[in-house]
N, C-alpha and C positions, 0 to 999 in steps of 0.2 A: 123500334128499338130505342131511338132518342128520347123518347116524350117517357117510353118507362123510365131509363137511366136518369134521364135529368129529375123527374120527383123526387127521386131518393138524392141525389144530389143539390137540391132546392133544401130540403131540409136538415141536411151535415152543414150547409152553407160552405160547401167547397166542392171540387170537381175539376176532370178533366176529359174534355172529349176530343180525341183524333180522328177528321174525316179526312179519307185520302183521296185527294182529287187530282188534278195534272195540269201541266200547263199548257196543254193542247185543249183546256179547256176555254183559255184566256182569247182565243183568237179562234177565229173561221178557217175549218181544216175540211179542204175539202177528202172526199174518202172515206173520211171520220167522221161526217156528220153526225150521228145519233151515240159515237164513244165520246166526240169531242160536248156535246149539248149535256149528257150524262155526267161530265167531268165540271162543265160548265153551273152543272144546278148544283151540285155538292160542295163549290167554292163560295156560290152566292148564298146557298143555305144555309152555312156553315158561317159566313160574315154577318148574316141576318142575326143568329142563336148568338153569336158571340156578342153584341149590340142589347139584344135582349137580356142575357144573364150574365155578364162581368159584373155589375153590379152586387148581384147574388154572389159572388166569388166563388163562379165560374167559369175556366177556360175554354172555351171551342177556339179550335184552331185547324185550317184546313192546309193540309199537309199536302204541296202541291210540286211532283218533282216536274225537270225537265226532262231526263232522260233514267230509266234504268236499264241492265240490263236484263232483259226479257226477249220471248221469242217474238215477242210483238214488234218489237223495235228492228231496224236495218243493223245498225251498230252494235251488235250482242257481243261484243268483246268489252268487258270494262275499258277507262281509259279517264282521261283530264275531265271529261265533261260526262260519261256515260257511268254510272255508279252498278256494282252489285247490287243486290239485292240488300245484303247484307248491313255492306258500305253506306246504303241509304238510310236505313232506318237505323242504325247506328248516329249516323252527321245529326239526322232528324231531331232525334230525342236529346242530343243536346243543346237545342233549339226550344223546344216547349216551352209556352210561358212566355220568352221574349217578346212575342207581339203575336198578331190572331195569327200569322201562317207561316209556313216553312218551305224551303225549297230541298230543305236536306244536304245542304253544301256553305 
């Protein structure tokens, strides 16, 4: 999916790509090994492409929360550090652009 989108974006000479990764991907979780290594290549892939094509005037930015709330998580009550759904990708997007990643907060 990236290699199509980025063509057409190589030639407008602008873009923007949101890959959403986690930051249970940043550290060795045990449990999570193959969500956390999955989460882990989407933030590195995503740092790589942005290295590659900012020049081109394009953004990758890997969109990396702490916590949301989902049924994945222990804490599924939103709260000061655990975000909606909603709430996240709201904070998110007014982040874009500022630099390659986001934490959503």
């Amino acid at each position: 999916m990236t290699r199509i989108v980025l063509k057409q974006m190589v030639a407008r000479k602008k873009g923007l790509i949101l890959n959403l990764s986690s930051a249970i991907g940043t550290f060795p979780c045990p449990l999570y090994a193959i969500y956390s290594a999955s989460k882990a290549f989407v933030y590195t892939f995503s740092k790589a492409l942005q290295v590659e094509y900012k020049s081109k005037g394009i953004v990758i930015q890997a969109v990396t929360p702490f916590a949301v709330s989902t049924p994945m998580i222990m804490h599924k009550q939103p709260n000061v550090i655990t975000k909606t759904a909603e709430e996240f990708a709201q904070e998110s997007l007014r982040y874009v652009t500022f630099g390659d990643e986001t934490f959503g907060c």
